[in-house]
C-alpha positions, 0 to 999 in steps of 0.5 A, a space after each residue: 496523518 489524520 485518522 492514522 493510529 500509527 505514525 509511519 516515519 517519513 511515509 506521510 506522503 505515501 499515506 496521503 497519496 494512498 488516501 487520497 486515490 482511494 477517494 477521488 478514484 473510486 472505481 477500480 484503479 491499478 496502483 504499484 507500491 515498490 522500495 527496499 526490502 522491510 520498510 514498510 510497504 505492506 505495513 503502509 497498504 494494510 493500514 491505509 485500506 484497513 476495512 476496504 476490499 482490495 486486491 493484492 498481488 506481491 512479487 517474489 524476489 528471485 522467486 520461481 516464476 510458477 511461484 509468484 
């Protein structure tokens, strides 16, 4: 994971994959991150776009609907 300061386990790919939409698309672009509870998908996000505006929008686990 070049230019990566922390070494994600087994999310190489995701990190590349992150990493490279983020270059060959620069417009604006929809991209949905999903998996088990506590493993990392918010940690992944915040690390690869470090620095860069993004929207971000999470879901509640048998959350309210006026909730999420």
């Amino acid at each position: 994971m070049a230019g990566s300061s922390i070494n994600f386990i087994g999310r190489a790919h995701e990190w590349h994959l992150l990493s490279d939409w983020q270059t060959r698309l620069p417009g604006g672009q929809l991209t949905v991150v999903h998996g088990r509870r506590r493993v990392g998908k918010t940690r992944l996000i915040n690390e690869v776009f470090s620095g860069k505006k993004i929207l971000r929008f999470e879901g509640l686990e048998g959350g309210a609907t006026a909730a999420q």
